[in-house]
matplotlib code that plots the C-alpha trace (Angstrom):
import matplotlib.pyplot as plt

x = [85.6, 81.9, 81.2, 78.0, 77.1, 73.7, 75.0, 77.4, 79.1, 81.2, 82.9, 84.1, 83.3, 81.5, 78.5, 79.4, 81.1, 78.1, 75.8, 77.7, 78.0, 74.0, 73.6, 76.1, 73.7, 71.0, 73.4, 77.1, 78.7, 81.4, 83.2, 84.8, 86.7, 89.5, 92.4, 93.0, 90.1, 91.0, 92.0, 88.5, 87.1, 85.7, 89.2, 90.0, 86.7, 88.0, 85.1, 82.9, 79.3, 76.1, 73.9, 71.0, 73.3, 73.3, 70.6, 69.8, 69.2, 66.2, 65.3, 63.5, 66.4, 68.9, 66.0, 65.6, 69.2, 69.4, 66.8, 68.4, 71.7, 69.6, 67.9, 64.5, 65.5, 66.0, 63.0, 61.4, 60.1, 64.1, 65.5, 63.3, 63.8, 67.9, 67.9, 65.8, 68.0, 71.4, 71.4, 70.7, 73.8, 75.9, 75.0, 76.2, 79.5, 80.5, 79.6, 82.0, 84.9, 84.9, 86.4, 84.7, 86.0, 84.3, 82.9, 84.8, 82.8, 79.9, 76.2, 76.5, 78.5, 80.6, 82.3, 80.2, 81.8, 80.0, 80.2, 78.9, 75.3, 74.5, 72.6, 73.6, 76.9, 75.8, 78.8, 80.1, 84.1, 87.8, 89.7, 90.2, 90.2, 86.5, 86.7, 90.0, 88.5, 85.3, 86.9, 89.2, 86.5, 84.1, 87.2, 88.0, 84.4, 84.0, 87.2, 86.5, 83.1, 83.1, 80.1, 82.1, 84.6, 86.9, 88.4, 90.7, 92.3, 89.3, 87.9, 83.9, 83.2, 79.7, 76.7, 74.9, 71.6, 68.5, 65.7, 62.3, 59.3, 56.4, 52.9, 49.6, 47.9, 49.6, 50.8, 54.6, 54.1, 57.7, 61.1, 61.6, 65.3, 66.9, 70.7, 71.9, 75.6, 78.5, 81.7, 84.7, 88.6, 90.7, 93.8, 96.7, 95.9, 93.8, 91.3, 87.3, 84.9, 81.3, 79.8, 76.6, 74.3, 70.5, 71.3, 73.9, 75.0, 76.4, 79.0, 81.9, 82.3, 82.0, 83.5, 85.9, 88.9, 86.8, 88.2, 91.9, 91.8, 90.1, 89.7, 89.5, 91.5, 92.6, 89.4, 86.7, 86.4, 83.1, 82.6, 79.2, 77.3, 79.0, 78.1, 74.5, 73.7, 75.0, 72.8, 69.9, 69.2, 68.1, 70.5, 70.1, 71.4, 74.7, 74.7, 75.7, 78.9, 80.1, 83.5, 84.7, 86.1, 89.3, 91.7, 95.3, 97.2, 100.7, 102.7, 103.8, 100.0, 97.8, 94.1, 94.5, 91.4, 91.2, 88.5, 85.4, 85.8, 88.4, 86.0, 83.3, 86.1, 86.8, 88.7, 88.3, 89.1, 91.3, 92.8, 97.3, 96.5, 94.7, 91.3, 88.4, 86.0, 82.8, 80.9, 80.5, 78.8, 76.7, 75.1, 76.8, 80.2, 82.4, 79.8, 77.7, 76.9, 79.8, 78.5, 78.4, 82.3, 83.8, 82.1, 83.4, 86.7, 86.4, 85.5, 88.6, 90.9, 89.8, 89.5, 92.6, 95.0, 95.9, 96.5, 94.7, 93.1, 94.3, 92.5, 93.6, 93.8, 96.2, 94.0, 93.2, 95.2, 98.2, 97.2, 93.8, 94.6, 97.0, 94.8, 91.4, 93.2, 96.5, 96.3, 95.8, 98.3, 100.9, 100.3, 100.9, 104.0, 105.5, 105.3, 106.8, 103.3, 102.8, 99.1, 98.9, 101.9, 100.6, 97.6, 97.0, 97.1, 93.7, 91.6, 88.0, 88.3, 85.8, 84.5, 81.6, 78.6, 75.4, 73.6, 73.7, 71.9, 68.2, 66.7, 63.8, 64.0, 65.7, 68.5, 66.8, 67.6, 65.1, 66.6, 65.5, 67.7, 70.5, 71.0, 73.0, 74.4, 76.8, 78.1, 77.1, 73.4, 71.4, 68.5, 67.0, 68.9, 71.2, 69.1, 71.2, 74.0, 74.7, 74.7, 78.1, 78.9, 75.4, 77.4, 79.0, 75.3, 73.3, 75.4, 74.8, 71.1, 70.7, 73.0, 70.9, 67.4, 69.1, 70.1, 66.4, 64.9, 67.3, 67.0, 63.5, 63.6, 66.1, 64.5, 62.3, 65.2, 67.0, 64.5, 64.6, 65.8, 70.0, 70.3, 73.2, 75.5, 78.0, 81.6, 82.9, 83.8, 87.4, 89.4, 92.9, 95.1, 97.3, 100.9, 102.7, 99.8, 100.0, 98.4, 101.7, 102.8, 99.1, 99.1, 100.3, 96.7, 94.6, 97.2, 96.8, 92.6, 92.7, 94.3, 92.4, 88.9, 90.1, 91.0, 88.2, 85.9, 87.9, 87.8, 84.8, 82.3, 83.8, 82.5, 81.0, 79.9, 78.3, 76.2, 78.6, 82.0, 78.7, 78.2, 82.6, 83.0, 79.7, 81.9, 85.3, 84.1, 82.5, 85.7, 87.3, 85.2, 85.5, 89.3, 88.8, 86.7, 88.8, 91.9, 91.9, 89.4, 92.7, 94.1, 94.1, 91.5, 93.3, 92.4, 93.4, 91.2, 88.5, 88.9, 89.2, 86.0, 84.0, 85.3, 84.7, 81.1, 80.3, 82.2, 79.8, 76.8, 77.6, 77.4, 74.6, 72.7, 74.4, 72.8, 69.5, 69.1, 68.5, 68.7, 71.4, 71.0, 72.9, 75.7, 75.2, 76.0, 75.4, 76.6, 73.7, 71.3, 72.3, 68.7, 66.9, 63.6, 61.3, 58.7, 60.1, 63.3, 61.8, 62.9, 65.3, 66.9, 66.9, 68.7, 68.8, 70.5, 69.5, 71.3, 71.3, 72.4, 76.0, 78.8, 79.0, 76.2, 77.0, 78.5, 80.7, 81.9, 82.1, 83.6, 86.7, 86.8, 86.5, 89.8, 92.5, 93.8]
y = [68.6, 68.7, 68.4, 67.3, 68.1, 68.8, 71.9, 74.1, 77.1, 79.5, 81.2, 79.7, 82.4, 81.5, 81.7, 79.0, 76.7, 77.0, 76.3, 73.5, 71.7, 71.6, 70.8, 67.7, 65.9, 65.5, 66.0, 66.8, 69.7, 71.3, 74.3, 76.8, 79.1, 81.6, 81.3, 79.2, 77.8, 80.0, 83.5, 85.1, 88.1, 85.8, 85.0, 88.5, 89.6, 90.4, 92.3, 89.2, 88.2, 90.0, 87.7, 87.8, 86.1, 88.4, 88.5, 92.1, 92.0, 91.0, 90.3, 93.9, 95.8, 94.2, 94.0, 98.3, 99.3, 97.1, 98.7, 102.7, 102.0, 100.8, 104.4, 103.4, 100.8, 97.1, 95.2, 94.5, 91.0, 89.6, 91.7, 90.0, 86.6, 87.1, 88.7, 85.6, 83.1, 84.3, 82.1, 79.3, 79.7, 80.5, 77.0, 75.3, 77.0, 76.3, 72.3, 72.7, 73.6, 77.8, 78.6, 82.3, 84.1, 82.6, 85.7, 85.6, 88.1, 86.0, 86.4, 85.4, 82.6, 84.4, 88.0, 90.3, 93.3, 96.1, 98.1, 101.1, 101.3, 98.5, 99.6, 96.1, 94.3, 91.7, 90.6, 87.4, 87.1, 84.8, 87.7, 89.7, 86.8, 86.0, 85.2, 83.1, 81.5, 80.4, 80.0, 76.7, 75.5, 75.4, 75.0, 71.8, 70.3, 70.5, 69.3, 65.7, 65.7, 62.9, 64.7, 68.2, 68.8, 72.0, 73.5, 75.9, 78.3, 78.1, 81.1, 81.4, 83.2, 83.1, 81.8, 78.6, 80.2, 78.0, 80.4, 78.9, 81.2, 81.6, 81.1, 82.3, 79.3, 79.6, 83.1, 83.9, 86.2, 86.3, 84.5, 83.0, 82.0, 79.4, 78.9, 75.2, 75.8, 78.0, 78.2, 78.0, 78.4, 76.4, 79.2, 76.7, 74.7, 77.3, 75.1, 76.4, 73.5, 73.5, 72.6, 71.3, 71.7, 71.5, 74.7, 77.5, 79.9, 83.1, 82.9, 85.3, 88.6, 91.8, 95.0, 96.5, 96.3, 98.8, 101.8, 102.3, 102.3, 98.9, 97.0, 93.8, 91.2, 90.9, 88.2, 91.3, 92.3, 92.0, 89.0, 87.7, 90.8, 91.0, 87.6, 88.1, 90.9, 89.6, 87.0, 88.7, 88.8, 91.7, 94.0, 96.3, 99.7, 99.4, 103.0, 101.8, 100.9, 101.1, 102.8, 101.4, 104.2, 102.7, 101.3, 101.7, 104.2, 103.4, 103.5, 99.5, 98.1, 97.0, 96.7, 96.1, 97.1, 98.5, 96.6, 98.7, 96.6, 99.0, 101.7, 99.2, 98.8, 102.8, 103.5, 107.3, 109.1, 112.4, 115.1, 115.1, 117.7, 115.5, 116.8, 114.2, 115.7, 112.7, 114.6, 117.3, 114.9, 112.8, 111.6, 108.4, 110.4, 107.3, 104.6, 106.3, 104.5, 103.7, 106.4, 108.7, 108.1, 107.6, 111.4, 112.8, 111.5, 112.4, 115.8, 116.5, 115.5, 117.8, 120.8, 120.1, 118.6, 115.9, 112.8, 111.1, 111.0, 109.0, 106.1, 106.5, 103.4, 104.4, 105.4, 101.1, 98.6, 97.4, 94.1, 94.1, 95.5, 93.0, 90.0, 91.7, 93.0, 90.1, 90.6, 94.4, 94.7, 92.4, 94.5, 97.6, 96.5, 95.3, 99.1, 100.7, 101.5, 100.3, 100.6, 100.7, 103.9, 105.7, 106.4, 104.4, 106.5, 105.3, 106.9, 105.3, 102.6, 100.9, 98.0, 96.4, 96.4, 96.7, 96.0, 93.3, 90.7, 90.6, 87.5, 86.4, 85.3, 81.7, 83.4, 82.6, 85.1, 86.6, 83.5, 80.3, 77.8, 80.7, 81.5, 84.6, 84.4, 86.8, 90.0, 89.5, 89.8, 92.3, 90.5, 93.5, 93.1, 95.9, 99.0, 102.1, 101.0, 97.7, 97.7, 96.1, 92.8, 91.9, 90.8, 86.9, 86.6, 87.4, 85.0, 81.9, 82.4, 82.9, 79.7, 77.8, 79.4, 78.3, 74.5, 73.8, 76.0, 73.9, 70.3, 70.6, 70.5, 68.7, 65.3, 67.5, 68.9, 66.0, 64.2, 67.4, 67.0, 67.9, 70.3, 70.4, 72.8, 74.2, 74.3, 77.8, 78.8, 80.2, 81.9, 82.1, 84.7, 86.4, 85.6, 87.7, 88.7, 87.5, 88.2, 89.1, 91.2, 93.0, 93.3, 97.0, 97.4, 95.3, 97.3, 100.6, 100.4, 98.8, 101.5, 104.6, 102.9, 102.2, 106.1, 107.5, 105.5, 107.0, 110.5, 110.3, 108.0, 108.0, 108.6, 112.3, 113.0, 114.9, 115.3, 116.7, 114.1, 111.4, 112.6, 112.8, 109.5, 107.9, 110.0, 108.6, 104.9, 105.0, 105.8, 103.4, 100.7, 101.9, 101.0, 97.3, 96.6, 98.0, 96.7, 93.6, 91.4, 89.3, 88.5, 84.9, 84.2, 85.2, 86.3, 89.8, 90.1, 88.6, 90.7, 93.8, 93.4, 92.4, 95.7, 97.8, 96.8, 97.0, 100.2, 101.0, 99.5, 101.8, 104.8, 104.4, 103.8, 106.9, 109.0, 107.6, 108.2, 112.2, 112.5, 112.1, 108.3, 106.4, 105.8, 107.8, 111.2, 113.6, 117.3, 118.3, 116.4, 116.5, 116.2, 112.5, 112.2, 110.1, 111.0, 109.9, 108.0, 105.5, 102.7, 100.0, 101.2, 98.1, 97.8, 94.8, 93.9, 96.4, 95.8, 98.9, 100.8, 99.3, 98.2, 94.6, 92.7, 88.8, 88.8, 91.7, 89.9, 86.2, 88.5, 89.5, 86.7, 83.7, 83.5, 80.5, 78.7]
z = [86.2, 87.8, 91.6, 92.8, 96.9, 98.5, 99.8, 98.5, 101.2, 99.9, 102.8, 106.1, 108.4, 111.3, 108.9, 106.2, 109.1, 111.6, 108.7, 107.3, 110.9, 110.8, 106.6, 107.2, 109.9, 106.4, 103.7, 102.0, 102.2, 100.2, 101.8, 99.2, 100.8, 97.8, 101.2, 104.1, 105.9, 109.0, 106.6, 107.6, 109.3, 112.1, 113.3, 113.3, 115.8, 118.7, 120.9, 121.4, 121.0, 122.2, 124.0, 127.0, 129.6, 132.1, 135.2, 134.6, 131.1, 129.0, 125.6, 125.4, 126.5, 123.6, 121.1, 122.0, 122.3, 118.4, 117.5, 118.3, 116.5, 113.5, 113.5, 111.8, 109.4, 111.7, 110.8, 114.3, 113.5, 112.4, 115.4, 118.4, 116.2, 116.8, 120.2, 121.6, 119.7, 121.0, 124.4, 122.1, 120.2, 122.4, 124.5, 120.9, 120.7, 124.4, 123.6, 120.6, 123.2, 122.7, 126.0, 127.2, 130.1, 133.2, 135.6, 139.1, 141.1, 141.2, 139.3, 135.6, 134.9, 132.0, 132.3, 130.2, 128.9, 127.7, 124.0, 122.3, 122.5, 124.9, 127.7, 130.2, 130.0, 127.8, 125.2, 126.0, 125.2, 125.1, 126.5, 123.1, 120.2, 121.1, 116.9, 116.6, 119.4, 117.8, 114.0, 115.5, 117.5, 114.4, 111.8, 114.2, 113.9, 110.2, 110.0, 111.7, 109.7, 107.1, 105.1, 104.7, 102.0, 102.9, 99.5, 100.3, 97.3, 95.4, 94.2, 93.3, 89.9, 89.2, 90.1, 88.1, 87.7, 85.4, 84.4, 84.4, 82.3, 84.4, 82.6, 83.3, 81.1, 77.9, 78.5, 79.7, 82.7, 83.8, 84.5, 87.8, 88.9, 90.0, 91.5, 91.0, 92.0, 91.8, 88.8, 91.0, 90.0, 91.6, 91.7, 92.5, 89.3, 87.2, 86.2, 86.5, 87.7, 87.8, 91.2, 91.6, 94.7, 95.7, 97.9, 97.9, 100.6, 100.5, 103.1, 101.8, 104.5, 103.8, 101.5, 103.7, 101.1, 98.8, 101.4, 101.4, 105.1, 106.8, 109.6, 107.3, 106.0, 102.3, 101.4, 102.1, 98.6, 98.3, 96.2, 97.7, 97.3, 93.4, 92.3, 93.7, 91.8, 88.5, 89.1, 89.7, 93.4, 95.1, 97.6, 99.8, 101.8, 100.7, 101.5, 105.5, 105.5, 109.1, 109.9, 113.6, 115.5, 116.7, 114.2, 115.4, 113.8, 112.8, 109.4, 110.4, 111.5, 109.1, 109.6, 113.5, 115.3, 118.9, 120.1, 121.2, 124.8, 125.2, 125.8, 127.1, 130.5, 130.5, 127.8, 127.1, 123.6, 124.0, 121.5, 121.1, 124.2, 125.9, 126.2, 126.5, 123.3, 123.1, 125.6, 123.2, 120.7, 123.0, 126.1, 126.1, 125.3, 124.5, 124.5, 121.6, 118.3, 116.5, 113.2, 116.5, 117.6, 114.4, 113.2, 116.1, 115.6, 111.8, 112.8, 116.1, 112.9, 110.8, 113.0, 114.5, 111.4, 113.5, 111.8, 114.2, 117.7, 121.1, 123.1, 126.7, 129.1, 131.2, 134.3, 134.9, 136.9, 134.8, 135.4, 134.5, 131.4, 130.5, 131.4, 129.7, 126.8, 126.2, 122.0, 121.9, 124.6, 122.8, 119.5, 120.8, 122.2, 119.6, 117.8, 121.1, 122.6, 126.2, 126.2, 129.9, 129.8, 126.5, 125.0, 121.7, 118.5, 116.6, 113.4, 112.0, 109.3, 107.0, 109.4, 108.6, 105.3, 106.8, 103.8, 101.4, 99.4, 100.4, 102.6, 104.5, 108.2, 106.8, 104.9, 101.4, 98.7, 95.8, 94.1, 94.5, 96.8, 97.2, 100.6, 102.3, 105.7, 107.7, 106.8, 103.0, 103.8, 104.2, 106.7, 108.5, 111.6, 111.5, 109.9, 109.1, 111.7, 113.1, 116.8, 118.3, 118.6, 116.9, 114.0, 114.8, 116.7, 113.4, 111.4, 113.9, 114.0, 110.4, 109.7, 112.0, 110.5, 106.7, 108.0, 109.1, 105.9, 103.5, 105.3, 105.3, 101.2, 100.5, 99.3, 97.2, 95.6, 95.1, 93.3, 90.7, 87.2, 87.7, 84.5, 81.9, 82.9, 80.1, 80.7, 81.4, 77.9, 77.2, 74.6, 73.2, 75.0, 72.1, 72.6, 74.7, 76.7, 80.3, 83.4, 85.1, 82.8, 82.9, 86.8, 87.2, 85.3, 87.8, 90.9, 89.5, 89.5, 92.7, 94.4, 92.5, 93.6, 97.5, 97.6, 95.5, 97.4, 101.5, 99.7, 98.0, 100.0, 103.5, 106.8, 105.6, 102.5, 99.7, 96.7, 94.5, 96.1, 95.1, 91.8, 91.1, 92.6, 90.0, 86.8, 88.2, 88.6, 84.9, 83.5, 86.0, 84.5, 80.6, 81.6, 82.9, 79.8, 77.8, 78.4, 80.7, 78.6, 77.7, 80.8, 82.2, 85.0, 88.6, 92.2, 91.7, 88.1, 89.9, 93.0, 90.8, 89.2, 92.2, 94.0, 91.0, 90.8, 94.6, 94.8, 91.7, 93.5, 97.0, 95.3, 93.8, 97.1, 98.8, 95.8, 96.2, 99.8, 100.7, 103.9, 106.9, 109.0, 110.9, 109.1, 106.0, 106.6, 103.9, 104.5, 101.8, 103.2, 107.0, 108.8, 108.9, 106.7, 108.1, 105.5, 102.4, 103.0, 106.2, 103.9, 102.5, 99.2, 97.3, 93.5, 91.3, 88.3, 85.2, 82.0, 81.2, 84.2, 84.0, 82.5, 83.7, 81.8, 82.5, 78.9, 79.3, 82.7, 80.9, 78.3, 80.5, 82.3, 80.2, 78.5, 77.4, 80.9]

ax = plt.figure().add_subplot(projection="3d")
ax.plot(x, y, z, "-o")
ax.set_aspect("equal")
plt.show()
């Protein structure tokens, strides 16, 4: 079955759902999202949103403290463009209900909390579920829209891309590329569809779920960035992948962050012997960078075996605590840990993908009418290291930047000639060949890339852990071609593949760049080279280079239903 929109959203983040608010006042909008509409990162943020709200603040000081954490790679122009928006969007999200903790001392009207980095109070919060708080609020607009379409369970595969020749009068000079939609699975029925769309946007979170030890949910597999490149479109520093510091440690908690607030109020890491160790690292001793912190923290572990390190609390009011902190305090609880008693057992975990697919200032791609928003692009905000709490702020400017960018076009691209799509082509399964009875394949890969890629590609590395995890992931991939091209079309194949070829995609980039900056540490390479690596490392698709051609993926993938 075909679907025809004016805008298509895969994701529904605070990215796709703030876009598709604004796309629905000119046109449709279908939301795809592969879980339930509220299964996101955004409802799992808990810190808050970084914002001029403040009266000692300006736009300068965020715009400088952004660009330090991005350590030479933020792109000025997009930073001051973000940092000036924020107050804007923050106005729209408190007219679509988001409640944020009023300030009761007096001066700004909101409590501002401060994080790593910041050098004012500046992040805007609802207590500690600042991002459940803003995904119902925006999940509850779309929701009562007429022009938006929520598909939830639906799975995007590929993108719809026309190729145009280029000619310099009767002379081909080159292809240029257009995306017209999206093939989608619908994973309750197992059908593929074709959906049709003047624009698309890249809404779809981040990568975590390549590292066997996350802050993220179970949708971060990567699938934006994956789709992108096999499409064509350019990415970028994939090499940054942040690690937060503070992920609670604890054999029954899985992926629950210790929001960096914690520190931003006091919070103070200490050894199992309780020795405060940031002030050996740096000035700002627990407010540092987050590459700073979770180093350290990488580093106390390793001198000392410890399994982990200890955030320690216990020094505030009981009370404020409880009130500031409700969620982390409730969590902790609930494993025997009375946060305002005991200091919280936490080690680093994969967090956030600084790079991404490539855009200009309006979100557009290297592709025609594609668009990336949120964690999935790489826009020049963030640089080597995204600065805290810029994340949920990038995504609402760059949604809004998109709506007008896309709006502004529209009749234009309606009018276009809507191209024959083919069906998504599939072949006979042999008998007795299921996907079921193939999932300890898909399992076992999954869980050898997730630990080559902590032990390999973590927070430290170097060129010759690079160079094994590049030979490991070849043979990795040899496998999946080899021996899954006959299993039917599910989440887990598809999630597979997509983290296989980002996995693929991040190494590559930590190769390329020589030199130690913000987030990429290399042991072999540990000074910063301002001379020669000052620069984005950007990759596109080469047939060549890799194993997943489109027609070794439609290969695999396009099989009997």
């Amino acid at each position: 079955m075909d679907y025809a929109c004016d805008f298509l959203v895969i994701g529904s983040g605070i990215a796709g759902l703030s876009f598709a608010l604004k796309a629905a006042r000119h046109g449709t909008v279908a939301v795809v999202t592969k879980k339930d509409r509220l299964e996101t990162s955004t409802n799992y943020a808990q810190g808050g949103i970084a914002s001029v709200l403040g009266p000692d603040d300006s736009f300068q000081l965020h715009l400088q403290d952004t660009l330090n954490a991005g350590d030479g790679l933020c792109h000025p122009d997009v930073v001051e463009n973000v940092v000036r928006s924020g107050p804007d969007r923050i106005r729209e999200l408190i007219e679509l209900g988001v409640q944020f903790n009023p300030n009761s001392t007096g001066g700004a009207p909101f409590d501002l909390g401060r994080e790593g980095g910041h050098s004012r109070n500046r992040i805007i919060h609802a207590q500690d579920m600042t991002g459940q708080a803003v995904e119902k609020a925006l999940v509850a607009a779309a929701e009562a829209n007429t022009n938006i379409q929520i598909y939830e369970n639906w799975l995007a595969l590929d993108l719809i891309v026309e190729e145009h020749s280029i000619r310099a009068g009767s002379i081909a000079v080159g292809q240029e590329s257009t995306c017209r939609g999206a093939y989608i699975l619908d994973s309750a029925g197992g059908e593929i569809h074709n959906f049709l769309a003047s624009a698309v946007l890249l809404c779809t979170g981040g990568t975590g779920k390549i590292y066997l030890y996350t802050s993220n949910p179970d949708v971060a597999t990567g699938d934006g960035v994956a789709i992108a490149y096999r499409a064509g479109a350019k990415l970028a520093n994939l090499e940054f992948v942040q690690f937060h510091p503070t992920c609670l440690y604890h054999p029954q908690a899985k992926n629950f962050l210790i929001s960096e607030a914690v520190r931003g109020e006091g919070g103070r890491l200490i050894d199992r012997r309780g020795r405060a160790f940031m002030e050996e690292y740096h000035p700002l001793k627990d407010l540092a960078f987050r590459d700073v912190v979770a180093r350290a923290i990488d580093t106390e572990m390793k001198k000392s075996g410890d399994d982990c390190v200890f955030l320690d609390i216990t020094h505030l009011d009981a009370e404020f605590v409880k009130n500031r902190f409700p969620n982390i305090y409730q969590k902790c609880l609930s494993f025997g840990i009375d946060i305002t008693k005991d200091p919280i057992p936490v080690v680093p975990a994969a967090h956030y993908m600084c790079g991404g697919v490539v855009t200009d200032r309006h979100g557009q791609t290297s592709l025609k009418r594609l668009y990336a928003i949120g964690e999935c692009a790489c826009t020049g905000l963030h640089g080597a290291n995204r600065l805290a709490s810029n994340s949920l702020l990038e995504a609402m400017v760059f949604a809004h930047e998109a709506a007008l960018h896309c709006t502004q076009h529209l009749e234009q691209w309606r009018k276009q000639r809507v191209p024959e799509v083919p069906r998504w082509s599939s072949s006979a399964v042999p008998n007795g060949n299921n996907a079921q009875s193939e999932m300890v394949l898909i399992a076992h890969n999954w869980d050898i890339i997730r630990r080559l890629m902590w032990n390999y590609v973590g927070i430290v590395r170097t060129d010759k852990r690079l160079a094994l995890a590049r030979n490991h992931m070849e043979q990795i991939r040899h496998e999946i071609k080899e021996h899954m091209p006959y299993i039917r079309v599910n989440n887990d194949l598809v999630e597979l593949q997509n983290l296989a070829l980002v996995a693929e995609l991040i190494i590559r980039c930590a190769i390329r760049r020589k030199e130690s900056r913000g987030l990429h540490y290399n042991l072999d390479h540990p000074a910063k080279d301002d001379l020669n690596c000052r620069h984005d490392t950007i990759l596109q698709y080469q047939a060549e280079d890799f194993l997943y051609a489109a027609l070794d993926w439609k290969k695999v993938l396009c099989v009997a239903l």
